[in-house]
C-alpha positions in Angstrom: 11.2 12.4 6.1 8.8 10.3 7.8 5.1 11.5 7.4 1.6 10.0 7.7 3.0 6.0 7.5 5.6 6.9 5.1 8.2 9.0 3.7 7.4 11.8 1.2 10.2 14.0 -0.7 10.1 17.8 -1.2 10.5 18.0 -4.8 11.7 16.3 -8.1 15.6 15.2 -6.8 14.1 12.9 -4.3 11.8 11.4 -6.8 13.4 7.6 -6.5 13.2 7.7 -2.8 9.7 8.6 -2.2 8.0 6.1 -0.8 4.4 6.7 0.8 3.5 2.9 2.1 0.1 1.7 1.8 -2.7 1.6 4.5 -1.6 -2.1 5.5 2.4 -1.4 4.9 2.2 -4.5 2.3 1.0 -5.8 -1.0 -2.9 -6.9 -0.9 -3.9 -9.9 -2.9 -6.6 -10.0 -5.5 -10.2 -10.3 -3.4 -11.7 -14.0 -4.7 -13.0 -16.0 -1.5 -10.4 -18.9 -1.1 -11.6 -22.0 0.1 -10.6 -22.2 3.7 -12.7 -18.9 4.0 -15.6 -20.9 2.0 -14.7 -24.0 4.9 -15.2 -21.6 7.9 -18.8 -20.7 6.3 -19.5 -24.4 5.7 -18.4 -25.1 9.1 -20.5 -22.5 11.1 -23.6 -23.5 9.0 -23.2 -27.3 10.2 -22.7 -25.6 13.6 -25.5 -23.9 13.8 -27.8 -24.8 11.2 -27.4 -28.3 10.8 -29.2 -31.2 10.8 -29.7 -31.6 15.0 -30.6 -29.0 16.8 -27.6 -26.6 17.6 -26.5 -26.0 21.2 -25.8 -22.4 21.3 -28.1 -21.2 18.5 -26.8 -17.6 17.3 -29.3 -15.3 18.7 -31.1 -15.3 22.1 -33.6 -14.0 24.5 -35.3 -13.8 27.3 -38.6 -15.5 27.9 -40.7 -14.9 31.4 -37.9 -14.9 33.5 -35.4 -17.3 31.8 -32.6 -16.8 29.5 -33.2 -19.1 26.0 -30.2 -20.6 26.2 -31.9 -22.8 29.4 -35.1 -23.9 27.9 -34.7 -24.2 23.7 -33.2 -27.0 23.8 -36.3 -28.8 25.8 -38.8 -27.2 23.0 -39.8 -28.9 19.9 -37.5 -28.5 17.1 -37.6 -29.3 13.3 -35.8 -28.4 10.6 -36.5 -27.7 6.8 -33.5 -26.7 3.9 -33.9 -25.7 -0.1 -32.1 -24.1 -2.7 -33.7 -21.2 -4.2 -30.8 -20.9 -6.7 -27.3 -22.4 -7.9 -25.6 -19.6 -4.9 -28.1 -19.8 -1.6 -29.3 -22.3 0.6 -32.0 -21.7 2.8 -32.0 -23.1 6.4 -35.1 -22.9 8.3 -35.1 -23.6 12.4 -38.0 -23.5 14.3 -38.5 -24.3 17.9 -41.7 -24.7 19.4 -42.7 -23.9 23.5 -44.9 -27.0 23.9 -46.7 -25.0 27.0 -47.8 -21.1 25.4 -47.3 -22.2 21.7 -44.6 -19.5 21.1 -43.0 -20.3 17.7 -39.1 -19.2 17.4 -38.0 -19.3 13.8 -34.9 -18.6 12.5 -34.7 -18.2 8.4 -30.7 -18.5 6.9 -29.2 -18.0 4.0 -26.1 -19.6 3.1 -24.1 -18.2 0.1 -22.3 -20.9 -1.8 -20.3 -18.4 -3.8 -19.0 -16.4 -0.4 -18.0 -17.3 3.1 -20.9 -15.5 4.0 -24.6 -16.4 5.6 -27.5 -14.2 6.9 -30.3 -14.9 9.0 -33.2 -13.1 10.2 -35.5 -14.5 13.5 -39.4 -14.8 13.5 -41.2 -14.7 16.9 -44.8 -15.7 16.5 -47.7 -16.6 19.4 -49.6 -19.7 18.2 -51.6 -19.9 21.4 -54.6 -18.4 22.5 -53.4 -16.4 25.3 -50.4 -13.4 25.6 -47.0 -15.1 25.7 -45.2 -14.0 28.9 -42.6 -11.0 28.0 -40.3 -11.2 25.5 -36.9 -9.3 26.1 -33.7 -8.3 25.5 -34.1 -10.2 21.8 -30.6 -10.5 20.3 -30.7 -11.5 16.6 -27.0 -11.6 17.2 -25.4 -13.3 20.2 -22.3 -15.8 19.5 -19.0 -16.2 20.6 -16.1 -15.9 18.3 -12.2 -17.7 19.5 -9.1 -16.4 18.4 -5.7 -18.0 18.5 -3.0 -18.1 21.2 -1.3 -15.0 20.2 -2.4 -11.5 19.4 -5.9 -9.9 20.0 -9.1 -9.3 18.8 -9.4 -5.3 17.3 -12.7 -4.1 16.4 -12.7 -2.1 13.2 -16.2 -0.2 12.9 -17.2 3.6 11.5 -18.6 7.0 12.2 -22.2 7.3 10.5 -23.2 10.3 8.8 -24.5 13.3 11.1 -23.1 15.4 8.6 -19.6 16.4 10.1 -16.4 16.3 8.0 -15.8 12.7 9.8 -18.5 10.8 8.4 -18.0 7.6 7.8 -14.2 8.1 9.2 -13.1 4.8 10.4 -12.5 3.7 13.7 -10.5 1.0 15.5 -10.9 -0.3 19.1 -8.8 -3.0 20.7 -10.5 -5.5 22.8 -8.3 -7.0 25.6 -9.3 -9.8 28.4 -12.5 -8.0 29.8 -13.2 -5.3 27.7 -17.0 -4.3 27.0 -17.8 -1.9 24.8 -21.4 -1.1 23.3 -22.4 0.7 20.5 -25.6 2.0 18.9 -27.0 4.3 16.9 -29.4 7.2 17.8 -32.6 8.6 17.0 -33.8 5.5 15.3 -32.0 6.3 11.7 -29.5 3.2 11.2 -26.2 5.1 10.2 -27.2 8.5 12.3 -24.3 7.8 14.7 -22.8 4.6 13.5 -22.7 2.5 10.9 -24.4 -0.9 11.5 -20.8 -2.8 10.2 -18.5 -4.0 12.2 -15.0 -6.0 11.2 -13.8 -8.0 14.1 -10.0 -8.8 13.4 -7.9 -11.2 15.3 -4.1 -12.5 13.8 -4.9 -14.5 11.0 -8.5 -13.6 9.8 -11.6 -12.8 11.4 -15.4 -11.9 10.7 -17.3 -9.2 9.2 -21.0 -8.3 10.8 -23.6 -6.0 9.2 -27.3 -5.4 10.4 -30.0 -5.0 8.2 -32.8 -2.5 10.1 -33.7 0.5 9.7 -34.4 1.4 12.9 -32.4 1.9 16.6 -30.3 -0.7 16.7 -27.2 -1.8 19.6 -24.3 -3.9 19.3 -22.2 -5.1 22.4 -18.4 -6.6 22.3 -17.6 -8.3 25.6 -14.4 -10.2 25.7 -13.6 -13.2 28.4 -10.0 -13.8 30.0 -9.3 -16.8 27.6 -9.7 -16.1 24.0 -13.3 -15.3 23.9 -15.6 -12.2 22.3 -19.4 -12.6 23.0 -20.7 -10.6 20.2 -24.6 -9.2 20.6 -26.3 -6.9 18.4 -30.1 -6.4 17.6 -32.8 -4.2 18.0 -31.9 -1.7 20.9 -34.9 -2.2 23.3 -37.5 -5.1 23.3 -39.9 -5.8 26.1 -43.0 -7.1 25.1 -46.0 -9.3 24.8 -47.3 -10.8 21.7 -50.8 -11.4 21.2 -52.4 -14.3 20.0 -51.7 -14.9 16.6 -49.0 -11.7 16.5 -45.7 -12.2 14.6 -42.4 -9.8 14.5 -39.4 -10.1 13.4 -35.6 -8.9 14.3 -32.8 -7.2 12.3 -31.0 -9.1 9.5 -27.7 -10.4 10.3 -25.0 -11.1 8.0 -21.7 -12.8 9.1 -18.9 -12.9 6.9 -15.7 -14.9 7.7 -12.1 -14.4 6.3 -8.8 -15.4 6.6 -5.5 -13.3 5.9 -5.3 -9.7 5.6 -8.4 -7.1 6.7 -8.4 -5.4 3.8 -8.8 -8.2 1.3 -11.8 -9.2 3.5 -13.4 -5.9 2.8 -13.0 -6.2 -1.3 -14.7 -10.1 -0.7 -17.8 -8.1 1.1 -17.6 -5.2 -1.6 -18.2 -8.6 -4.1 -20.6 -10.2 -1.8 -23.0 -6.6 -1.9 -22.4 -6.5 -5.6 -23.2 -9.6 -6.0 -26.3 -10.1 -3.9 -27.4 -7.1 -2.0 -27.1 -4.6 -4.5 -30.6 -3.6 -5.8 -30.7 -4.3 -9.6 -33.7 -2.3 -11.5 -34.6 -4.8 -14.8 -32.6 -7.7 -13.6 -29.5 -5.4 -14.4 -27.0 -3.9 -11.9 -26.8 -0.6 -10.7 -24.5 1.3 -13.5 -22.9 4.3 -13.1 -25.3 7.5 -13.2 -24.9 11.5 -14.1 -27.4 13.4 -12.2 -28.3 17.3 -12.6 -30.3 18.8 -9.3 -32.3 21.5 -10.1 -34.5 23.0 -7.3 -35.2 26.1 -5.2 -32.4 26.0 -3.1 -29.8 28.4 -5.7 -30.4 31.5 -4.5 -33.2 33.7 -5.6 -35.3 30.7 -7.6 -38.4 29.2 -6.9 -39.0 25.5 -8.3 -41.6 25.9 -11.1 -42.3 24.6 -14.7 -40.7 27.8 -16.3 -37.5 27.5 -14.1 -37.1 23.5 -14.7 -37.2 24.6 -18.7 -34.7 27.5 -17.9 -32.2 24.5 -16.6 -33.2 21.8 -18.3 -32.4 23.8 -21.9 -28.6 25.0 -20.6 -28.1 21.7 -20.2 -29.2 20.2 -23.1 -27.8 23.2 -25.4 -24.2 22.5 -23.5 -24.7 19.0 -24.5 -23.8 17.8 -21.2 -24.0 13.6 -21.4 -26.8 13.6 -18.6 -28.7 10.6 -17.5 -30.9 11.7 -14.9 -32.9 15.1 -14.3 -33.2 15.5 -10.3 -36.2 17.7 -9.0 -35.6 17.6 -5.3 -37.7 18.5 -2.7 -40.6 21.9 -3.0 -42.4 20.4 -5.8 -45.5 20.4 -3.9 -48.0 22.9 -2.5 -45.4 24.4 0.7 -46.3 28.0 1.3 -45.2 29.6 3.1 -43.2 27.5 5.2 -41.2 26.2 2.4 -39.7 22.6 1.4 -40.3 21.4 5.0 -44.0 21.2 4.9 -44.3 18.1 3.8 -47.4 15.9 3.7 -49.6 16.9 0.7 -48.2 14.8 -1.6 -49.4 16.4 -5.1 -47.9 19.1 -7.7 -48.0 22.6 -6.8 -51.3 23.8 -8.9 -49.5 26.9 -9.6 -46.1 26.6 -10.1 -46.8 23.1 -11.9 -50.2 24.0 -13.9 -49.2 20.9 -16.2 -48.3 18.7 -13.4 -44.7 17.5 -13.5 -45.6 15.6 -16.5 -44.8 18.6 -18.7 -41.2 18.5 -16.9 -40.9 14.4 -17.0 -42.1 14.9 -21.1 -39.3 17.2 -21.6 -36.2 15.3 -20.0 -37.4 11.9 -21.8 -37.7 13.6 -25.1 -34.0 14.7 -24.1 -33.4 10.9 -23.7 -32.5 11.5 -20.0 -34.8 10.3 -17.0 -36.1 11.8 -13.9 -35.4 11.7 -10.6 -38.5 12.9 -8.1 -37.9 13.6 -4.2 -40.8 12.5 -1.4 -40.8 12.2 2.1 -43.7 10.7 3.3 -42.7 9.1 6.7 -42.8 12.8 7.5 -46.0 14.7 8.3 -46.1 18.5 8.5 -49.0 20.4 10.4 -51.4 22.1 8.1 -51.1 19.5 5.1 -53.4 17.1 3.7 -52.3 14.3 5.5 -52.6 15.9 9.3 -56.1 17.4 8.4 -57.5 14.4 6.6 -56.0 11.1 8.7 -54.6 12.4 11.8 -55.2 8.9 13.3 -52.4 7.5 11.0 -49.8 10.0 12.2 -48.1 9.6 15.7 -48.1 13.1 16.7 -52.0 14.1 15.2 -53.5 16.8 13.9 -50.1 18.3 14.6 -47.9 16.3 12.5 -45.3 14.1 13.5 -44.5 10.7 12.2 -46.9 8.8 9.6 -47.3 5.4 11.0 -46.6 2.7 8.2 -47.4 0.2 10.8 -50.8 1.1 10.1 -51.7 -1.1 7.6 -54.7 1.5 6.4 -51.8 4.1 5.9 -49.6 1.9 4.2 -52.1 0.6 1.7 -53.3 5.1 1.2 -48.9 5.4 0.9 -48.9 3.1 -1.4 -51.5 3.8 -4.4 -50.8 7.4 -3.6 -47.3 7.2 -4.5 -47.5 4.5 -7.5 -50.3 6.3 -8.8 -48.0 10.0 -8.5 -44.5 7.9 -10.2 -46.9 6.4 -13.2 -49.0 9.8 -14.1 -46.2 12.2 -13.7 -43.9 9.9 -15.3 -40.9 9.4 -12.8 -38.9 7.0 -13.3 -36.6 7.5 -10.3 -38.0 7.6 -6.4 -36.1 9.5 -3.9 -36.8 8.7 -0.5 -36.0 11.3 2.4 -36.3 11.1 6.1 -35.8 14.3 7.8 -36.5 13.3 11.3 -35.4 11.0 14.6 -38.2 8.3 14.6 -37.2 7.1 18.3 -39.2 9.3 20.4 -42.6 8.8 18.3 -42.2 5.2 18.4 -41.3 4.9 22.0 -44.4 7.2 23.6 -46.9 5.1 21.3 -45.8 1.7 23.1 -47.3 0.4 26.6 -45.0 -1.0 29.3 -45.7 -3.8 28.2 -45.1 -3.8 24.4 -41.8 -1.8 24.2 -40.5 -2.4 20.6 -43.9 -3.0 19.3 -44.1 0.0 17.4 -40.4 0.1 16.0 -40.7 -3.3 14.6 -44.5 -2.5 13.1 -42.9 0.8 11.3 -39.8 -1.2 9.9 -41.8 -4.0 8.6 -44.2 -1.5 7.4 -41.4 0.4 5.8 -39.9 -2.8 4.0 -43.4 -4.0 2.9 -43.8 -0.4 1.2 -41.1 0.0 -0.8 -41.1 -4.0 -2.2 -44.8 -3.5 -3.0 -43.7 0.1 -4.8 -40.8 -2.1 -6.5 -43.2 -4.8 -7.6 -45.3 -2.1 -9.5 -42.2 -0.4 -10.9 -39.6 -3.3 -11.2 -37.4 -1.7 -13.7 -37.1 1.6 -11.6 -34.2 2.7 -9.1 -34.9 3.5 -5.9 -32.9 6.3 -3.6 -32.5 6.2 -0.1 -32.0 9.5 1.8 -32.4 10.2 5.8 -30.7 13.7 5.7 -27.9 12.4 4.2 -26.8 8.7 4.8 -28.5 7.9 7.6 -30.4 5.1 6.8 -27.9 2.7 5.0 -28.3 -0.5 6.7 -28.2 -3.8 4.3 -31.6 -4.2 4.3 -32.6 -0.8 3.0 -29.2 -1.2 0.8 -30.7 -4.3 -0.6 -33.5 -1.9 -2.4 -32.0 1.3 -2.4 -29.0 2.9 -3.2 -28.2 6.2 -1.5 -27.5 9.1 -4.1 -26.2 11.3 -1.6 -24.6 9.5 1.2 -23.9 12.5 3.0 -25.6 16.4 3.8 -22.0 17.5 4.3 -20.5 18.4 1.0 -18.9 21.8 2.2 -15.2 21.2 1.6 -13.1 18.5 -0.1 -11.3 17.4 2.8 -14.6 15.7 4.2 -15.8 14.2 0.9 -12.6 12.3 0.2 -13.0 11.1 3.9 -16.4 9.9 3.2 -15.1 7.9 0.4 -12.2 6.8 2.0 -14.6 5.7 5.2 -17.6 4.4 3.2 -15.7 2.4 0.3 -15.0 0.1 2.9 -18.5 -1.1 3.3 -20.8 0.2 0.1 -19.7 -0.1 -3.4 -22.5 2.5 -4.7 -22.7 6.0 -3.5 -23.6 9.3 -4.4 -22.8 12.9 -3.8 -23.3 16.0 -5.4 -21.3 19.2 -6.0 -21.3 22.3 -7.9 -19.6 23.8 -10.9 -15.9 23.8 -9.0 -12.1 23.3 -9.1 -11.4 19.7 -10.5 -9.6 19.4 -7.6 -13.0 19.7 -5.6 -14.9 18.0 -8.5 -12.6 15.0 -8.2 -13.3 14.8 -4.2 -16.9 14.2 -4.8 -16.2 11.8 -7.9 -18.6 9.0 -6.9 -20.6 6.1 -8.9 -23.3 8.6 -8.8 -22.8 11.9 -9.4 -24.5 14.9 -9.2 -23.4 17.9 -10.5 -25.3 21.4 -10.3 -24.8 25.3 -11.2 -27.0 28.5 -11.7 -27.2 28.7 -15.4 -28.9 32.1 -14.9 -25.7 34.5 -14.5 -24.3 32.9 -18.1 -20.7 32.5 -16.6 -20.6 28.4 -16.2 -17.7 27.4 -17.9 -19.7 24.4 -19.7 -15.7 23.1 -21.8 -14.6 22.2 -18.1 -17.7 20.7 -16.8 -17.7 18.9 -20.6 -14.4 17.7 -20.1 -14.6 16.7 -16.4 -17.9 14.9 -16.7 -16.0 12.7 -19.6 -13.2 11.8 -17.0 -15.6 10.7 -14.6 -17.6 8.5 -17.0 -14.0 6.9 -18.1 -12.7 6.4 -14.4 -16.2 5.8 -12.6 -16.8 1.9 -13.7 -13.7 0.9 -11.6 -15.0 2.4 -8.7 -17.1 -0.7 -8.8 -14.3 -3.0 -8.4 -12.2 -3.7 -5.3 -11.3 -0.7 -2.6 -7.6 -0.2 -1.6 -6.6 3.0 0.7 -3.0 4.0 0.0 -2.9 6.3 2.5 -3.9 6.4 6.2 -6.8 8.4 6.8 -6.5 12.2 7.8 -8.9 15.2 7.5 -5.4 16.9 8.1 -4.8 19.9 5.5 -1.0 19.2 5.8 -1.1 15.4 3.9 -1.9 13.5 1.7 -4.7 11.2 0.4 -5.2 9.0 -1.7 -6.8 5.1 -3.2 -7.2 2.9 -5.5 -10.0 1.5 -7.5 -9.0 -2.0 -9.2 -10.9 -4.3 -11.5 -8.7 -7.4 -11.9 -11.0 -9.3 -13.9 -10.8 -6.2 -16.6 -7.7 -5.4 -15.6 -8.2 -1.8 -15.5 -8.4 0.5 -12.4 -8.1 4.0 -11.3 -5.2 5.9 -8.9 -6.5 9.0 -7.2 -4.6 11.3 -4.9 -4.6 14.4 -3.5 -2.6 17.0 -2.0 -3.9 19.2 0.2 -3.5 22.9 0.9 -0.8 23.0 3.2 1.3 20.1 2.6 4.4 20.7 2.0 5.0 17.8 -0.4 5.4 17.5 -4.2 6.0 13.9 -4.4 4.9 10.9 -3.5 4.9 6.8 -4.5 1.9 4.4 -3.6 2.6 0.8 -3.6 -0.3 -0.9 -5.9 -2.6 -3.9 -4.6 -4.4 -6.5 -6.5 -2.2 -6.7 -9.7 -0.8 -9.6 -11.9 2.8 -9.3 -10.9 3.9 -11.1 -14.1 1.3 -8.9 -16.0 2.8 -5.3 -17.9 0.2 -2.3 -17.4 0.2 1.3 -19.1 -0.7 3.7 -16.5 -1.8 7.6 -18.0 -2.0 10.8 -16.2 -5.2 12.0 -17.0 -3.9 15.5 -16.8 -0.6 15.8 -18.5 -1.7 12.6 -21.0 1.3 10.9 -20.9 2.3 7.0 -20.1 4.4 4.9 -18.8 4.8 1.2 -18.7 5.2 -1.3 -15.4 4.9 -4.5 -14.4 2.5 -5.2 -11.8 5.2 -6.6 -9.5 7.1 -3.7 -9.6 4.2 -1.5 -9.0 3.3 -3.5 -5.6 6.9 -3.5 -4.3 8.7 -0.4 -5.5 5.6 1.9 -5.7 3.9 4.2 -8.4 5.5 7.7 -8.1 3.4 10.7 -8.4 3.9 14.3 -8.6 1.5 17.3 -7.8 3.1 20.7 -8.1 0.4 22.6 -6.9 -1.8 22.8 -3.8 -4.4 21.8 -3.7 -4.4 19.9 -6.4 -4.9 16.3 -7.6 -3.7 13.5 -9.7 -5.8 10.8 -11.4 -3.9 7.8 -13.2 -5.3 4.9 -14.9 -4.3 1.7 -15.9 -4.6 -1.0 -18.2 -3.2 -4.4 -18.1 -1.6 -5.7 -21.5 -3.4 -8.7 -23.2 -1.7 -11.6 -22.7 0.2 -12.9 -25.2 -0.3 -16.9 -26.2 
């Protein structure tokens, strides 16, 4: 019986003929960048980076009334390489307009270990007069060729407005002539969309991510030959600059591939461990075990004595923690509640001690804490609307604080390293609970549309690396109700510990993993004290877990003994990303991937049966393996084992059985050591 891309069977008789194919229909190969993948990277850069000035640089804009693809050429160019390390070269390109002194300059990084390079453009008046406008900037604007056969297929995602389909992803063909635009809304990154886009053709194709936390557009145009024009970049730009005045655009990063899609993805999963994943000490993001405990379970109000209440359950349960999570309501907020945000100090009364007496108690526990702001947001009524309503954009009647304002962002910044280093946190949570767009759009003049987008993104940036060169060794979280703010650059100093607001059923979280594995290796969600069916849904490499303590019915052996699967299963959720199913929100189906670490050669099967489907059985064909390798594979539930070889797990399938619904199946494996 055909279902979902394959053929499930009813029950244990049809065991041998189960076969529920893969997401691609075929065996994926282990995700190492192969060189013709590191020759397409070597050949763009001489392209468009090399030593003479390139004739179609990759970005463009408009300048008075011309297009930059008329006049660069005549300006004055020069060129400057170096090697920061053994993996990156850095190109620099500037071009210089002889007549107003507008400097163009375009900074790339080229990865040696990846088929990947990055650039972000500079725009900067030298002169002593306002440049002429500056519009429609496009960090992004190339043209990509396919072959002679087949078609170029954009594969892109759903952001995270907090639906059931977040991250879900999408697919859009793109004949001879097709446009199609897309962009995010209300000046949050991933509100919408996600800024990463996979742009297929037969036989390979390139990946393209934007770095900037702020509104940003993309536009797909294809010719009637075998041409895409690709443009991305800040959504609106019409401006000025005055003498002396610099901005900057998004970050791009342009990954190229050969071969199968999917493979490509596991390469860019590397390239983000590898390089864009934030690493506190020097050390890489491990694995964390977060408990949340704040005034939203019914009935409690966050205060010292409450913290203890939770804090000693926990610790009496022995529950492996490694975080302690106060999230937001911390601070004074009567009587509005959590929202009223913008006094920036404990609650005198409910935290006579400060949260010291809280952050003293975890550490002597030997776990750490975890500490929620959001300062970008001002509320009427608090200190920062009374005392500097000329740094908000809204007033005296709150709105948006304006970390363009270099005043604010200097106050921002001793503030909140002075608040981390006296109440002793040691992990800052960053919220944004609002759509930037409209404040930054009614502060700009006609003439300097953009201005005020680009001065609160740079303002943002400089922030948090000044708050990470105080506190190098400390983690940082990035939260914009949910996952809305996960472009690359905020990705490459924050990670998000809960990637989504929608955590209401289990269908939608193992859609968000499905959708977001794709593009971010490190993730977080939390959940309560639940079925492992709906614990395993939100298994993620950061986890947070939470239940009222105060009735005394948690059932602290299950959360014991589900908290110890998830610490043995969780490291391979850092290796490569394989769906093994299509993706469904569908209660009749289905789901189900694979985590792989082939260098370990370990990884993790999980799958899932939903409430209504109709099937017992199922077999997922493995990707990744040694075929000529034997691996022990153990069902975490009934603890037994079974031995195949990685070839036959890739062709003929690994069967699995789940008699009840819903319910779910973990399976690990292990490769055998090789013998001599």
């Amino acid at each position: 019986m055909t279902h979902n891309g394959g053929v499930l069977a009813h029950g244990p008789l049809f065991l041998l003929g189960a076969l529920l194919m893969g997401a691609t229909g075929r065996r994926v190969e282990a995700a190492s960048p192969t060189a013709g993948e590191m020759g397409l990277r070597r050949g763009w850069v001489e392209a468009n980076l090399g030593p003479t000035p390139p004739k179609a640089p990759p970005f463009s804009f408009r300048y008075g009334d011309a297009a930059s693809a008329t006049f660069l050429n005549a300006w004055t160019f020069a060129r400057d390489a170096a090697k920061p390390d053994e993996t990156r070269t850095r190109h620099t390109l500037t071009w210089t307009d002889p007549k107003t002194r507008l400097v163009v300059r375009c900074v790339a990084v080229e990865y040696l270990d990846f088929p990947t390079v990055e650039w972000t453009l500079y725009l900067k008046n030298t002169g002593q007069s306002d440049t002429p406008i500056l519009a429609d900037v496009q960090a992004l604007d190339t043209v990509l060729q396919r072959g002679d056969k087949g078609e170029f297929v954009l594969h892109y995602a759903v952001g995270s407005p907090c639906s059931a389909n977040d991250f879900q992803p999408l697919e859009r063909p793109l004949p001879a002539k097709a446009e199609f635009r897309v962009a995010t809304r209300g000046g949050r990154p991933s509100d919408s969309q996600m800024p990463y886009f996979n742009i297929a053709w037969p036989g390979g194709g390139a990946l393209v991510a934007l770095g900037w936390p702020g509104q940003w557009a993309a536009a797909f145009a294809r010719d009637e030959a075998k041409g895409l024009r690709v443009r991305a970049g800040q959504e609106l730009t019409h401006f000025k600059l005055l003498p002396g005045e610099e901005v900057r655009t998004p970050l791009v990063v342009v990954q190229f591939y050969q071969g199968d899609r999917i493979r490509s993805q596991n390469v860019w999963r590397r390239w983000m461990l590898a390089h864009n994943l934030p690493k506190p000490g020097g050390k890489p993001m491990p694995p964390i075990l977060i408990m949340c405990c704040d005034d939203h379970f019914p009935g409690m109000r966050s205060d010292e004595a409450g913290q203890f209440t939770f804090i000693e359950a926990y610790a009496k349960a022995g529950i492996p923690l490694d975080y302690w999570w106060m999230d937001a309501g911390w601070y004074p907020c009567d009587p509005v509640g959590w929202p009223k945000v913008g006094t920036w100090e404990p609650d005198a009364t409910r935290f006579p001690r400060g949260l010291k007496a809280v952050s003293d108690k975890v550490h002597a526990l030997g776990w750490k804490l975890v500490t929620w702001f959001e300062p970008e947001r001002v509320h009427a009524g608090t200190w920062l609307a009374e005392n500097h309503p000329e740094w908000v954009l809204g007033g005296k009647g709150g709105g948006l604080l304006d970390l363009g304002n270099p005043d604010a962002r200097k106050w921002l910044t001793d503030h909140i390293d002075k608040l981390l280093t006296e109440q002793g946190i040691d992990l800052y949570r960053q919220d944004f609970n609002m759509e930037p767009l409209g404040h930054w759009r009614r502060h700009d003049a006609p003439d300097r549309q953009g201005i005020t987008e680009i001065r609160h993104v740079e303002g943002l940036l400089a922030y948090w690396d000044e708050l990470l060169r105080r506190h190098p060794c400390m983690p940082m979280d990035t939260c914009a109700s949910g996952g809305r703010r996960l472009d690359v650059e905020t990705l490459r100093r924050a990670v998000p510990l809960l990637r989504s607001d929608y955590r209401f059923e289990p269908a939608g979280t193992q859609g968000h993993t499905y959708g977001l594995s794709f593009w971010i290796p490190y993730y977080g969600t939390g959940i309560g004290n639940e079925s492992p069916y709906i614990l395993r849904s939100h298994f993620c490499p950061c986890y947070g877990i939470g239940g009222d303590v105060r009735h005394g019915n948690t059932d602290w052996a299950k959360m014991k003994r589900l908290m110890a699967e998830w610490k043995q299963v969780i490291p391979c959720f850092l290796g490569d990303y394989y769906p093994l199913t299509p993706y469904s929100l569908e209660q009749t189906v289905w789901m189900a991937w694979q985590f792989d670490r082939p260098e370990a050669g370990d990884g993790v099967v999980t799958a899932f049966r939903r409430a209504d489907s109709p099937y017992e059985i199922a077999r997922f064909r493995l990707s990744g393996l040694d075929p000529d390798a034997r691996y022990t594979l153990t069902d975490l539930d009934t603890r037994t084992t079974v031995e195949a070889t990685g070839r036959a797990l890739a062709d003929q399938g690994l069967p699995v059985t789940i008699q009840g619904r819903p319910a779910s199946a973990v399976i690990t494996y292990q490769r055998a050591p090789r013998t001599p």
